[in-house]
N, C-alpha and C positions, 0 to 999 in steps of 0.2 A: 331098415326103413330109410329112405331118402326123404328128405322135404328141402323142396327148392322154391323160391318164389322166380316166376314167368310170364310171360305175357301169352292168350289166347291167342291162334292164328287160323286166318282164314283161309279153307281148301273148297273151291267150290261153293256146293250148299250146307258145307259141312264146317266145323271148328276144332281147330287140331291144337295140342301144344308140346312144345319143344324141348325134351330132357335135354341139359350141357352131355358134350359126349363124358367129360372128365365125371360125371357123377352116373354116366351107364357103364365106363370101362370100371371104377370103384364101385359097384354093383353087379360086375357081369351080366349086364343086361342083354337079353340076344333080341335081335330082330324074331316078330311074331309071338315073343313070349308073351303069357296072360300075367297084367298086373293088376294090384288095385291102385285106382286116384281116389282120391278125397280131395276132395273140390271145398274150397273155404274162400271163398273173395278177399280180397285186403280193401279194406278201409284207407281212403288215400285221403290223410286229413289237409282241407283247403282255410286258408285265412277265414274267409266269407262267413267259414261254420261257424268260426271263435268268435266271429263281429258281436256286441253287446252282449257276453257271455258275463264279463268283467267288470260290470258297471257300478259292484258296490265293494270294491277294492279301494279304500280309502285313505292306504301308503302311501306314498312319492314312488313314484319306481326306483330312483336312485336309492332308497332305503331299499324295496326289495331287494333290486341288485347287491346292495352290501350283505343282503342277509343270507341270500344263494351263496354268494364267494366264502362269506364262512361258515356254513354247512357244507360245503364242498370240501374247505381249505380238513375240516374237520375230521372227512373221511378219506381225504388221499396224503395227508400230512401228520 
């Protein structure tokens, strides 16, 4: 099973989209073969959506940030 993320392109009146060749020669994909797509949109997440998401966050950010670095520091050290 392949799963690539792509952009849709436009042919005509039609919408086509574009396998990398490196993942149809890793496939032996042939021209005209039948396949299946499963089509799943990606969520492209924008600042805009997060605006007032956050409003009853009542740390400093500077304490947050200290407190991400060591959970982090916690998990790669």
């Amino acid at each position: 099973m392949i799963e690539i993320e792509t952009k849709l392109k436009g042919w005509g009146n039609s919408i086509g989209l574009v396998i990398p060749k490196d993942m149809i020669t890793k496939n032996d994909l042939k021209l005209r073969q039948r396949v299946k797509v499963i089509i799943k949109p990606v969520k492209v997440l924008k600042v805009r959506d997060l605006f007032g998401k956050f409003k009853n966050i009542k740390k400093p950010t500077d304490q947050i940030m200290r407190e991400i670095d060591k959970d982090l520091d916690s998990k790669f050290f």
